[in-house]
Biopython code that builds the backbone (N, CA, C, O; Angstrom):
import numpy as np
from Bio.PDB.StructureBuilder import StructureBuilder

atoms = [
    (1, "UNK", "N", (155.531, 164.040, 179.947)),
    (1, "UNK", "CA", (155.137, 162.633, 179.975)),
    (1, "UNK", "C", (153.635, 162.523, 179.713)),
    (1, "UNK", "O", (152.729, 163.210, 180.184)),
    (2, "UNK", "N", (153.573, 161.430, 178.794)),
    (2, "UNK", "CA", (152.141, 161.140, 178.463)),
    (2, "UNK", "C", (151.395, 160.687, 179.597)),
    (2, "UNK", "O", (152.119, 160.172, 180.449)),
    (3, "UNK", "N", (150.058, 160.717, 179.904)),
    (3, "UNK", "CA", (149.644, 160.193, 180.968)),
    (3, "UNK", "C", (148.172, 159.268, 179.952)),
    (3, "UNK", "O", (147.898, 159.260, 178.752)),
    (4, "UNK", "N", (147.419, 158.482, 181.376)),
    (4, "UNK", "CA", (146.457, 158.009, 180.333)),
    (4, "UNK", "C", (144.828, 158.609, 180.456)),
    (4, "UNK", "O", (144.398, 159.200, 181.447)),
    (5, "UNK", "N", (144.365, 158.434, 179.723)),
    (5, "UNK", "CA", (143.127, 158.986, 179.589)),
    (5, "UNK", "C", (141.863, 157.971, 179.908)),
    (5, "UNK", "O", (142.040, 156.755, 179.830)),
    (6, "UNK", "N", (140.335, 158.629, 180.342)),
    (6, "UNK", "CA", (139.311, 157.728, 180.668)),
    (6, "UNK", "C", (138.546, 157.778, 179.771)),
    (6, "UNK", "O", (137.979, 158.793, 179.364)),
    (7, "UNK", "N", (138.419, 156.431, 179.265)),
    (7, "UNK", "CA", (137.256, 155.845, 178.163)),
    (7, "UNK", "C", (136.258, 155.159, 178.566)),
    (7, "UNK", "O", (136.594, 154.221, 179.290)),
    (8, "UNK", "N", (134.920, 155.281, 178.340)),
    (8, "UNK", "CA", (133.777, 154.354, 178.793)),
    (8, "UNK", "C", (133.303, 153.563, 177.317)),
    (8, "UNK", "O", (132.920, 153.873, 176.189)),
    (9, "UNK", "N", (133.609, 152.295, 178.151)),
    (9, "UNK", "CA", (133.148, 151.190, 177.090)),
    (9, "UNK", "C", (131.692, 150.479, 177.885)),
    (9, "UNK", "O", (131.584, 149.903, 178.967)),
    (10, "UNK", "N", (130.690, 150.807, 176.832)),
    (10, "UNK", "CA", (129.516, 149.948, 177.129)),
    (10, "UNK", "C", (130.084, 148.396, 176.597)),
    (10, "UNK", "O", (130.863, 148.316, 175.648)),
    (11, "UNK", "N", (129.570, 147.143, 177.364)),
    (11, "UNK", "CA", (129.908, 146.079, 176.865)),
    (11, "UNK", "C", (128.456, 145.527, 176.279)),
    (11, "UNK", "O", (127.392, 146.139, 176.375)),
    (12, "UNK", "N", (128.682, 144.007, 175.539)),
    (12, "UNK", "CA", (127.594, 143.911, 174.893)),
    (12, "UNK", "C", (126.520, 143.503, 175.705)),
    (12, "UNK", "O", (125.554, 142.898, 175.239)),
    (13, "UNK", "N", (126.655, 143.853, 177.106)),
    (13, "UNK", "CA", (125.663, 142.929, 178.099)),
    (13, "UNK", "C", (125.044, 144.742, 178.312)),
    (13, "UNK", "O", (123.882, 144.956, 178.658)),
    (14, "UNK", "N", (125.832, 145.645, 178.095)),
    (14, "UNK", "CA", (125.285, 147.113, 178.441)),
    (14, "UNK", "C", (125.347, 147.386, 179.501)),
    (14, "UNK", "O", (124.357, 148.000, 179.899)),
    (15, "UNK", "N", (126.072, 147.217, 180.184)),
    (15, "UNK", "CA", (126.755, 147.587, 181.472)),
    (15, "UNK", "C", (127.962, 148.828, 181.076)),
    (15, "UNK", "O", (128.662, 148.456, 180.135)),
    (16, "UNK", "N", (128.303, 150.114, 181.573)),
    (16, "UNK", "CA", (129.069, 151.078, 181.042)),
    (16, "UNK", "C", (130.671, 150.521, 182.296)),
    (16, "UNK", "O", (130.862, 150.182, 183.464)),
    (17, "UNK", "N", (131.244, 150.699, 181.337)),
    (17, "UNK", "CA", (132.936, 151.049, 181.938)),
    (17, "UNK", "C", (134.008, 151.663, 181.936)),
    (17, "UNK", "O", (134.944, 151.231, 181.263)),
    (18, "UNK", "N", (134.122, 152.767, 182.655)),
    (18, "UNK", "CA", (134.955, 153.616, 182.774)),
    (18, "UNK", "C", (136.549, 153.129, 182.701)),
    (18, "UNK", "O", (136.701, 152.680, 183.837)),
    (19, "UNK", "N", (137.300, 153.031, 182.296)),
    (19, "UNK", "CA", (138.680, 152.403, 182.091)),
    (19, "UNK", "C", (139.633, 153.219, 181.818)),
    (19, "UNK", "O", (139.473, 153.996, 180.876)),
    (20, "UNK", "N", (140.861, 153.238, 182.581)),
    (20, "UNK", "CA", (142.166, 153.766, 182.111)),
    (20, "UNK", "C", (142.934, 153.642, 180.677)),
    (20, "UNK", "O", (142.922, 152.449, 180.375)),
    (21, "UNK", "N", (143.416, 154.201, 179.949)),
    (21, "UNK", "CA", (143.270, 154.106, 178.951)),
    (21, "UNK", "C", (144.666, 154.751, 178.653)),
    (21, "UNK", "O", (144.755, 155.978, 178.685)),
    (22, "UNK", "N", (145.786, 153.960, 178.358)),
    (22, "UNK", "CA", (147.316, 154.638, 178.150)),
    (22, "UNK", "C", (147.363, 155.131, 176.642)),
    (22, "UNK", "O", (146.702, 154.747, 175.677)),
    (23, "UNK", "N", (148.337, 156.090, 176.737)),
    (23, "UNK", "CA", (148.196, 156.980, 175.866)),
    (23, "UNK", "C", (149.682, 156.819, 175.288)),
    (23, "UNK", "O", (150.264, 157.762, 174.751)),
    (24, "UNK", "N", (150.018, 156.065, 175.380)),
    (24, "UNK", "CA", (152.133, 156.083, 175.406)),
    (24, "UNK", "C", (152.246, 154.332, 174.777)),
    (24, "UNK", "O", (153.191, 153.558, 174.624)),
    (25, "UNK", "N", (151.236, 154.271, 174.613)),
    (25, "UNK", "CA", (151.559, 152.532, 174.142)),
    (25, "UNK", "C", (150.661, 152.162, 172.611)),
    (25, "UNK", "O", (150.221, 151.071, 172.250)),
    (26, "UNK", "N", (150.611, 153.153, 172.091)),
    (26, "UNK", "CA", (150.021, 152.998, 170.703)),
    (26, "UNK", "C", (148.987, 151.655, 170.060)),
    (26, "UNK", "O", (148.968, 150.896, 169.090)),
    (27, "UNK", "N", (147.913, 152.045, 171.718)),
    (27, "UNK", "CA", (147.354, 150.849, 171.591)),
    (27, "UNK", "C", (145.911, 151.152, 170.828)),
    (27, "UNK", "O", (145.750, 152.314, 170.455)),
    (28, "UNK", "N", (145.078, 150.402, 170.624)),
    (28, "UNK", "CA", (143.724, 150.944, 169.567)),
    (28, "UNK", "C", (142.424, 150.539, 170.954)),
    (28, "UNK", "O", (142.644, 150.241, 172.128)),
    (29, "UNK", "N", (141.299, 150.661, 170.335)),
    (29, "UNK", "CA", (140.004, 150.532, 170.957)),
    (29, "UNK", "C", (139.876, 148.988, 171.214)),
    (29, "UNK", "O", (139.702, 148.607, 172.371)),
    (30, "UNK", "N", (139.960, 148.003, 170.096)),
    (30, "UNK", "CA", (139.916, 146.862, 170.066)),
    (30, "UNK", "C", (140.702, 146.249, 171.173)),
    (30, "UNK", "O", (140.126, 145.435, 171.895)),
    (31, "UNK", "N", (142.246, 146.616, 171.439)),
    (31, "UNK", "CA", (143.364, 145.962, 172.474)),
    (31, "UNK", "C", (142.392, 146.375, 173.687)),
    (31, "UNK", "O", (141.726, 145.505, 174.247)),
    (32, "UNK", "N", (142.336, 147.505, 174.015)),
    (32, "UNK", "CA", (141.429, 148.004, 175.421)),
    (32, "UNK", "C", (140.587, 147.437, 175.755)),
    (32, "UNK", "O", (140.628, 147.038, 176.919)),
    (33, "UNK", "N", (139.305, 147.082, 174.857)),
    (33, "UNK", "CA", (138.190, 146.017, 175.649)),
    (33, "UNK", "C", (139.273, 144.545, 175.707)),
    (33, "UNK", "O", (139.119, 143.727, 176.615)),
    (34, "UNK", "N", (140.162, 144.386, 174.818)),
    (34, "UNK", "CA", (141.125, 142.982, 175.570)),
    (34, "UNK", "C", (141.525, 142.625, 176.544)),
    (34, "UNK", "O", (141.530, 141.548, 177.140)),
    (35, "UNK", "N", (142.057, 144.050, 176.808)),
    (35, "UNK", "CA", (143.178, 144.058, 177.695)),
    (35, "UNK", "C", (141.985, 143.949, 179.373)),
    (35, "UNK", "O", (142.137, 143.255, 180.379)),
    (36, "UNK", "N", (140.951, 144.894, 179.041)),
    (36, "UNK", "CA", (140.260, 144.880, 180.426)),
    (36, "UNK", "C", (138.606, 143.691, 180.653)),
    (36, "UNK", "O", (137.607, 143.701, 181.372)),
    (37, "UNK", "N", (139.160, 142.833, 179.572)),
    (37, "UNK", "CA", (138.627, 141.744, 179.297)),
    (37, "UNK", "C", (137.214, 141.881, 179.388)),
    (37, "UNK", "O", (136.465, 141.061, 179.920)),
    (38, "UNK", "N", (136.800, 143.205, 178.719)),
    (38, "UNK", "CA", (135.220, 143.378, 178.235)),
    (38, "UNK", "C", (134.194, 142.276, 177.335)),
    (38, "UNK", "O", (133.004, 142.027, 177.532)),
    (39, "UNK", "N", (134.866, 141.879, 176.576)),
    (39, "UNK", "CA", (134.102, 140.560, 175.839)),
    (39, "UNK", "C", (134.898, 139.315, 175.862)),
    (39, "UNK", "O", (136.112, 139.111, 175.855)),
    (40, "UNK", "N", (134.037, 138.673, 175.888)),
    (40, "UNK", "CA", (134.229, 137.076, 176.309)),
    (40, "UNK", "C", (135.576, 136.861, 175.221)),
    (40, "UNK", "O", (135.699, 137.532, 174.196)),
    (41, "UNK", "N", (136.679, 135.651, 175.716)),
    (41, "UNK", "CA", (137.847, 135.860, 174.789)),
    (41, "UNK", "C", (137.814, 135.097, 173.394)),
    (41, "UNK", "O", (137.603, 133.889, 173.290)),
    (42, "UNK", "N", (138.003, 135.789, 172.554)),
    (42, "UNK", "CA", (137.737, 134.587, 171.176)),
    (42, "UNK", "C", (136.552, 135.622, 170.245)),
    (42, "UNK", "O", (136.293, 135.603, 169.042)),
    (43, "UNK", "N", (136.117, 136.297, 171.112)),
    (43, "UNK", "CA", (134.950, 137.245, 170.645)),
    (43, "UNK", "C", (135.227, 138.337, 169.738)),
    (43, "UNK", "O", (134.620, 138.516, 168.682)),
    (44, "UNK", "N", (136.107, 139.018, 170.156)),
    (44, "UNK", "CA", (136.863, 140.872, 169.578)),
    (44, "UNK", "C", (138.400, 140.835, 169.499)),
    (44, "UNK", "O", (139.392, 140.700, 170.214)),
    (45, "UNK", "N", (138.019, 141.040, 168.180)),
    (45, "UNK", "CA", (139.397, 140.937, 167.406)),
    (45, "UNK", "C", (139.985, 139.672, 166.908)),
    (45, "UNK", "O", (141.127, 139.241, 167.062)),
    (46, "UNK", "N", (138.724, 139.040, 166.128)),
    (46, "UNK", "CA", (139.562, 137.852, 165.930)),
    (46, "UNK", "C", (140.444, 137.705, 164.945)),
    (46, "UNK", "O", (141.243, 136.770, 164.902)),
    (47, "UNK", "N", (140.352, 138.706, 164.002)),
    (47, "UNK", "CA", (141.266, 139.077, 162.739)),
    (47, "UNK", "C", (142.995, 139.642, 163.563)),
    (47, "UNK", "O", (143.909, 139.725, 162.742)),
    (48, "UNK", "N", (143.285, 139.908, 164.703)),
    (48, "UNK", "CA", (144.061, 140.487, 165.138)),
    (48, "UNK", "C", (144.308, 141.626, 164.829)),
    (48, "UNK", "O", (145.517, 141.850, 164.771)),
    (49, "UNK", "N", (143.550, 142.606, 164.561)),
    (49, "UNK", "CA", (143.327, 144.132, 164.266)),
    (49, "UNK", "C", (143.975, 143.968, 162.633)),
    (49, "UNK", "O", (144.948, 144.644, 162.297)),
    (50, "UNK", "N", (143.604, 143.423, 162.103)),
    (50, "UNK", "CA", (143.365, 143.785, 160.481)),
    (50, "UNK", "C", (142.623, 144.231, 160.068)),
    (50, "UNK", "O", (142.466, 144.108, 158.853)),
    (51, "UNK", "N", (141.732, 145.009, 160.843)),
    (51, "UNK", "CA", (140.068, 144.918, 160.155)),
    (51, "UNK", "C", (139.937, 144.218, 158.744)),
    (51, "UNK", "O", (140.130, 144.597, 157.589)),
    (52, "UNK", "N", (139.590, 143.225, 159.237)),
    (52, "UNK", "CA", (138.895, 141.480, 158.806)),
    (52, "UNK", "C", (138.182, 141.308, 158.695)),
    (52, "UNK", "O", (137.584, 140.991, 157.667)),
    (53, "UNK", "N", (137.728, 141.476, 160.118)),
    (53, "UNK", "CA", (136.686, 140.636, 160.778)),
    (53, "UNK", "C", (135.298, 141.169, 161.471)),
    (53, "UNK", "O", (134.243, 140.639, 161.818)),
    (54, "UNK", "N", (135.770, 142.308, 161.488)),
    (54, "UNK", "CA", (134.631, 142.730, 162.208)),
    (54, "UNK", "C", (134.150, 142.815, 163.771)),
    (54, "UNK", "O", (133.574, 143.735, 164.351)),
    (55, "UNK", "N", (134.499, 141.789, 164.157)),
    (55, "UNK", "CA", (134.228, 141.473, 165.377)),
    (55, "UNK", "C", (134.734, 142.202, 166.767)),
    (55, "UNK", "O", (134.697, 141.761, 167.916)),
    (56, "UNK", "N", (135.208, 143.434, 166.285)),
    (56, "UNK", "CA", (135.316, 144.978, 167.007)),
    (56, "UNK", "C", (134.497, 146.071, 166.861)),
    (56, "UNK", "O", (134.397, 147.087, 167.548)),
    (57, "UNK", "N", (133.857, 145.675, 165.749)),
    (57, "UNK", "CA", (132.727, 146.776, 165.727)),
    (57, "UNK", "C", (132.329, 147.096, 167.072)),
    (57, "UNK", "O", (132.125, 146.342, 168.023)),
    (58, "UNK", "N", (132.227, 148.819, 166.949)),
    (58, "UNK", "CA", (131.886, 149.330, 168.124)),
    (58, "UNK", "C", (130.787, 150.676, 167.556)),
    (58, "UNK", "O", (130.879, 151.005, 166.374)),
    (59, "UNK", "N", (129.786, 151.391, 168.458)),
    (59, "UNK", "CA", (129.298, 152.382, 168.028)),
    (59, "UNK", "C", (129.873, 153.531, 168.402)),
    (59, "UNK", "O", (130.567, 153.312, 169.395)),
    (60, "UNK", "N", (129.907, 154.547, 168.104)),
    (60, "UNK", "CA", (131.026, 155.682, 168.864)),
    (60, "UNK", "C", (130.008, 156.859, 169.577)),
    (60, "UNK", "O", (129.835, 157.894, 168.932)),
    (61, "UNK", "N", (129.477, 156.741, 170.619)),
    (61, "UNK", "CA", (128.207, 157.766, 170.919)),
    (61, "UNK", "C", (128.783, 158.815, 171.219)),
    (61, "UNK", "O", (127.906, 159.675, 171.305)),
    (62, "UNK", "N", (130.205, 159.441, 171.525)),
    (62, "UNK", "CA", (130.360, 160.780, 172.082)),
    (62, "UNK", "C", (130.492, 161.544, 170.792)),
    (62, "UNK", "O", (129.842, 161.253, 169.788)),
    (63, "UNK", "N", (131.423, 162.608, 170.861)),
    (63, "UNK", "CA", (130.885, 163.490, 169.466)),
    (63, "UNK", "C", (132.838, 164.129, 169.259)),
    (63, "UNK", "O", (133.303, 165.219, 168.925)),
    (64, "UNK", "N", (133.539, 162.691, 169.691)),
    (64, "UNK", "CA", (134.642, 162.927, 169.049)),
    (64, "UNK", "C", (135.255, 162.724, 167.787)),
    (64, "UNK", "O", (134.978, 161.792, 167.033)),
    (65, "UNK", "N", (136.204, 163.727, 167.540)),
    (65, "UNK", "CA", (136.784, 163.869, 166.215)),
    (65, "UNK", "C", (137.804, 162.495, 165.696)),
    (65, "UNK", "O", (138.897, 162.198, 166.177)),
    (66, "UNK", "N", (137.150, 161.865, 164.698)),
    (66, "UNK", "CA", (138.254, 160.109, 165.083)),
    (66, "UNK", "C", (138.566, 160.212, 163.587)),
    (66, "UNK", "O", (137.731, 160.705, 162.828)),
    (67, "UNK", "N", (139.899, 159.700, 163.084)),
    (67, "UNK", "CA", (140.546, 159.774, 161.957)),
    (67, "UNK", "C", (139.449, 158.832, 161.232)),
    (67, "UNK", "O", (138.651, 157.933, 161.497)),
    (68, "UNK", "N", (139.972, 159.703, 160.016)),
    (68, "UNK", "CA", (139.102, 159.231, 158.752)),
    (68, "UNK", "C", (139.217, 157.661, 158.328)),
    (68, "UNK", "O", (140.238, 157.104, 157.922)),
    (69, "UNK", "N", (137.591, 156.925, 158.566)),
    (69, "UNK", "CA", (137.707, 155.811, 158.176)),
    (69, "UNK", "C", (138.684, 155.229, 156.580)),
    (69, "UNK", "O", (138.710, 155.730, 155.456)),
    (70, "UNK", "N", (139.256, 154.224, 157.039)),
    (70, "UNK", "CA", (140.239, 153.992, 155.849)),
    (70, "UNK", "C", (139.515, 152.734, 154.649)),
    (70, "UNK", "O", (138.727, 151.951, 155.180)),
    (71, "UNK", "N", (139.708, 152.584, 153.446)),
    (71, "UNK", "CA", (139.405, 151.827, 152.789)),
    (71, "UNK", "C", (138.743, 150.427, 153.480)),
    (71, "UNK", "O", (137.557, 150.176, 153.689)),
    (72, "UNK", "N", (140.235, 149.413, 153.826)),
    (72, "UNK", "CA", (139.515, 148.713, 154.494)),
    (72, "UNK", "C", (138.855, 148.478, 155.555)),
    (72, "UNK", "O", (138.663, 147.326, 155.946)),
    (73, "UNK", "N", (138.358, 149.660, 156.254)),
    (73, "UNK", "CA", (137.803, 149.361, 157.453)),
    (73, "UNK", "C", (136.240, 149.576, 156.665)),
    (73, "UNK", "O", (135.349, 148.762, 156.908)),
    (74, "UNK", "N", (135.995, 150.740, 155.705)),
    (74, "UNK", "CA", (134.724, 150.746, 155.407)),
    (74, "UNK", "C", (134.530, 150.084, 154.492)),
    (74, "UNK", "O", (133.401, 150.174, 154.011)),
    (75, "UNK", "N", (135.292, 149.343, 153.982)),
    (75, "UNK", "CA", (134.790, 148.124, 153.055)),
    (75, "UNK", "C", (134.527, 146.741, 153.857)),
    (75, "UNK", "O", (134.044, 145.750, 153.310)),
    (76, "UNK", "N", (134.848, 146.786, 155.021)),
    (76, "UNK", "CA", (134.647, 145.629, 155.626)),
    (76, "UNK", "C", (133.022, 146.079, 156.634)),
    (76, "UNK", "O", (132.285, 145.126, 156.888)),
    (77, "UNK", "N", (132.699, 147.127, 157.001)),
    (77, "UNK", "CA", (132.259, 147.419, 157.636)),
    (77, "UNK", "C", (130.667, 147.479, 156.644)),
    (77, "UNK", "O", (129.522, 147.161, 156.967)),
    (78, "UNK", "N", (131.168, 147.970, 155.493)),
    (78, "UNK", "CA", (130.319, 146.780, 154.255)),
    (78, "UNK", "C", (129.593, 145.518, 154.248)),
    (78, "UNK", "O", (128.603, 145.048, 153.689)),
    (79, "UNK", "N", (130.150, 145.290, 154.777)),
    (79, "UNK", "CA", (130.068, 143.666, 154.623)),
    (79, "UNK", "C", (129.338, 143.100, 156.188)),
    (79, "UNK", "O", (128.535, 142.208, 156.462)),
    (80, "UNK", "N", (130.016, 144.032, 156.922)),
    (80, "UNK", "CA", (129.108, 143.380, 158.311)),
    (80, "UNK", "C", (127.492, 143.308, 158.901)),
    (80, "UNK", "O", (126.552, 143.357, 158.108)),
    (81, "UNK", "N", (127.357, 143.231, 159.847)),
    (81, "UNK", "CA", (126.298, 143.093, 160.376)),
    (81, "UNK", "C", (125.658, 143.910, 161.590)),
    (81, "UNK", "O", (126.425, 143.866, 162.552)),
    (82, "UNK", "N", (124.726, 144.498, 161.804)),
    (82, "UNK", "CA", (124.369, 145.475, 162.878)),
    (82, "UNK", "C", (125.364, 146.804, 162.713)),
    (82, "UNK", "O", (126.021, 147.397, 163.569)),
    (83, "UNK", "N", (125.257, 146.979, 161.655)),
    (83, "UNK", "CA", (126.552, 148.421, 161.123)),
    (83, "UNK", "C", (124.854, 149.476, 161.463)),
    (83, "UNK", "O", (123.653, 149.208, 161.427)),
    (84, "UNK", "N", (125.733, 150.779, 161.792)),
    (84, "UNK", "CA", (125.155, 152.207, 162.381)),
    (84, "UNK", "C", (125.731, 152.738, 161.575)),
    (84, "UNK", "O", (126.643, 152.249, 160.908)),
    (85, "UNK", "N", (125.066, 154.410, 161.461)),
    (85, "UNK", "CA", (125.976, 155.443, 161.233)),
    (85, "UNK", "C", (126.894, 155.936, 162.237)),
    (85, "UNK", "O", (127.496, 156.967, 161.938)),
    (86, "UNK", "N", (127.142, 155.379, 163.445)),
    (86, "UNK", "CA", (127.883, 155.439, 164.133)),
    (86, "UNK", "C", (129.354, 154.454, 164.215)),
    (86, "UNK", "O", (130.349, 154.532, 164.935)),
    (87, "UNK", "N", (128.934, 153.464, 163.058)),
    (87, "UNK", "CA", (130.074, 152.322, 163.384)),
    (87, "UNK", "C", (131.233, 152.803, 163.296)),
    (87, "UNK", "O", (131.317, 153.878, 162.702)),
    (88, "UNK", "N", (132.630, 152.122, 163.902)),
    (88, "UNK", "CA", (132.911, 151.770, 163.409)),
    (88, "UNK", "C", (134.141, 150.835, 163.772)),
    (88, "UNK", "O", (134.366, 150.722, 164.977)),
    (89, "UNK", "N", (134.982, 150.138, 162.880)),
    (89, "UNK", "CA", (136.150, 149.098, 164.015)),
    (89, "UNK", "C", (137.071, 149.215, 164.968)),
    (89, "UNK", "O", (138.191, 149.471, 164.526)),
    (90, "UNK", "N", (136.998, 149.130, 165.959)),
    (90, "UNK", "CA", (137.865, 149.480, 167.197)),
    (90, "UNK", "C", (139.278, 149.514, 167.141)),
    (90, "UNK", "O", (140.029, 150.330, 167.675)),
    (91, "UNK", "N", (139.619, 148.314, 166.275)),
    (91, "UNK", "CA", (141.066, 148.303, 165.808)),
    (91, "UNK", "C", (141.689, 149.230, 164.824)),
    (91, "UNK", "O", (142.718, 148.962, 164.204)),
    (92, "UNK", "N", (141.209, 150.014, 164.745)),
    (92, "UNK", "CA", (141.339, 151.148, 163.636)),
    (92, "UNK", "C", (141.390, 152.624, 164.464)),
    (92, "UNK", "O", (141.551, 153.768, 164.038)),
    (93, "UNK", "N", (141.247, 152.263, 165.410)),
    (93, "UNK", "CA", (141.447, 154.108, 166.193)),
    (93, "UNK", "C", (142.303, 153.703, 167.559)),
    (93, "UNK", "O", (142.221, 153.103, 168.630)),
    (94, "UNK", "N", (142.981, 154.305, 166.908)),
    (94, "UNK", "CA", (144.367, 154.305, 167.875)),
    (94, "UNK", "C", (143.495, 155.609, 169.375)),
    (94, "UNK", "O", (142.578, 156.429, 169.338)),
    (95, "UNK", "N", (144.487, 155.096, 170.518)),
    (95, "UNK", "CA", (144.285, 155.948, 171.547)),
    (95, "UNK", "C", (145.277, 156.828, 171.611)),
    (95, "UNK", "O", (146.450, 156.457, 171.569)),
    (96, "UNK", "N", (144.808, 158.527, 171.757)),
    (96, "UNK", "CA", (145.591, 159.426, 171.737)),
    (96, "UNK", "C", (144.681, 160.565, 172.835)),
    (96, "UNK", "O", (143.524, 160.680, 173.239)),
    (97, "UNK", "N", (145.600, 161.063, 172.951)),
    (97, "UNK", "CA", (145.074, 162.478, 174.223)),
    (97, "UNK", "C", (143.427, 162.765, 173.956)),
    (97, "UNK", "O", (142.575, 162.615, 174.832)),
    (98, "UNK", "N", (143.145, 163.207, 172.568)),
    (98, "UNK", "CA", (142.147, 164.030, 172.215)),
    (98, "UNK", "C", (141.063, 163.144, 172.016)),
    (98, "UNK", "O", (139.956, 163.661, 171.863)),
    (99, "UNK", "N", (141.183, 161.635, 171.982)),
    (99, "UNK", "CA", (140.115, 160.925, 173.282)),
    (99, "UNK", "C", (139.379, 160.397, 174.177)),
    (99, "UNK", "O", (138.540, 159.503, 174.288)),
    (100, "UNK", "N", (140.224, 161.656, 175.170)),
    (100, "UNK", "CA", (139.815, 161.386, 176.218)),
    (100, "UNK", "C", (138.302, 161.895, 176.874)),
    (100, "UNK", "O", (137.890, 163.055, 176.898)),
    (101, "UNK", "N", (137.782, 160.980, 177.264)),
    (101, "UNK", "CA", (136.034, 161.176, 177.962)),
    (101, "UNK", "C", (135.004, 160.316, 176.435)),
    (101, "UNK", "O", (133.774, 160.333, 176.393)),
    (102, "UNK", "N", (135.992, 159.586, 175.245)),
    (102, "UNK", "CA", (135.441, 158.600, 174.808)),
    (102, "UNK", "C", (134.514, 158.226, 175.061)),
    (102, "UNK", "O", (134.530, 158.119, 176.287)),
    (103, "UNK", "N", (133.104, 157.745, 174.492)),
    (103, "UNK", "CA", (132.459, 156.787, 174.767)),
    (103, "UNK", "C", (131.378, 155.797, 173.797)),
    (103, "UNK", "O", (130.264, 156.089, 173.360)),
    (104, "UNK", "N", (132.180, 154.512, 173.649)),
    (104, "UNK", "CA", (131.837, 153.435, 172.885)),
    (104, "UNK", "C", (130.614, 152.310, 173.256)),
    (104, "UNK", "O", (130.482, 151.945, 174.424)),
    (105, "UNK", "N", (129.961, 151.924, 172.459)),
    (105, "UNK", "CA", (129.474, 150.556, 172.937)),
    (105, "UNK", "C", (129.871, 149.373, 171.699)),
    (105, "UNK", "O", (129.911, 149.490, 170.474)),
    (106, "UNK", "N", (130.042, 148.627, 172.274)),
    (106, "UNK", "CA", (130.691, 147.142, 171.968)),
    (106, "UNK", "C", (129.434, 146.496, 170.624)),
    (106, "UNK", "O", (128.440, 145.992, 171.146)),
    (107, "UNK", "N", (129.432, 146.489, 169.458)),
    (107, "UNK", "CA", (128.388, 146.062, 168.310)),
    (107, "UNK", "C", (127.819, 144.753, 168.992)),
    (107, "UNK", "O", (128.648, 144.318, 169.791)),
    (108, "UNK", "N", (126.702, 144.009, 168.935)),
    (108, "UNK", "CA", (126.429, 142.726, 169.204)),
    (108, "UNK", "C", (127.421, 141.844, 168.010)),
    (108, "UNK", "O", (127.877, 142.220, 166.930)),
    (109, "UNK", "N", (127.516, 140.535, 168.727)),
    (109, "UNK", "CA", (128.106, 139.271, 168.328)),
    (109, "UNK", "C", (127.367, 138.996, 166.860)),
    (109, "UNK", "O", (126.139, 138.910, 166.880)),
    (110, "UNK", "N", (127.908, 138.886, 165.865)),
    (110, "UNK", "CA", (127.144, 138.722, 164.402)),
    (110, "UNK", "C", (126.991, 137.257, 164.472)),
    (110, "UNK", "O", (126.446, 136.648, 163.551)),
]
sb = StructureBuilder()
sb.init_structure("model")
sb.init_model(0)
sb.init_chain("A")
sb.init_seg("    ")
for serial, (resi, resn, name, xyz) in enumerate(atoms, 1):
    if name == "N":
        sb.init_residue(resn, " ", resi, " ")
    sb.init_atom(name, np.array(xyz, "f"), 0.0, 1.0, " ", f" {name:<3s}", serial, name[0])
structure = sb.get_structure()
């Protein structure tokens, strides 16, 4: 049985949060700050994880291995605002075992 894993999400106020993080529900980065209602609602994910929109941008500070950005995420990520070499859209990385001890911060509001 899958169990879930701990992710720390900085929010955009920069406060860090350690959060449970299920591993059995094929959920992404973007649903997680939703679900544990890290940004104000209306804020992240307003595309509904199409990467759209942008408005999941996250920075990825730990030094995990995360599937290869896809067309449209780095073509949108193109286009955004406060982009890093760290970016990138939350709705685009699914949560899986390998990671676990994650740690994100939330892009500012464009």
């Amino acid at each position: 049985m899958q169990q879930d894993i701990k992710i720390t999400i900085i929010d955009r106020e920069g406060h860090a949060h350690t959060v449970d993080a299920p591993t059995d529900m094929n959920m992404n980065l973007m649903e997680l700050v939703r679900s544990y209602e890290l940004a104000p609602e209306g804020t992240i994910g307003v595309c509904g994880g199409m990467a759209m929109c942008a408005s999941c941008q996250c920075y990825v500070l730990s030094d995990h291995e995360l599937p290869e950005m896809s067309y449209d995420e780095d073509a949108m990520l193109a286009e955004a605002f406060h982009v890093q070499e760290n970016s990138r859209l939350g709705c685009q990385i699914h949560i899986h075992e390998a990671l676990d001890g994650l740690q994100i911060q939330l892009a500012p509001e464009s």
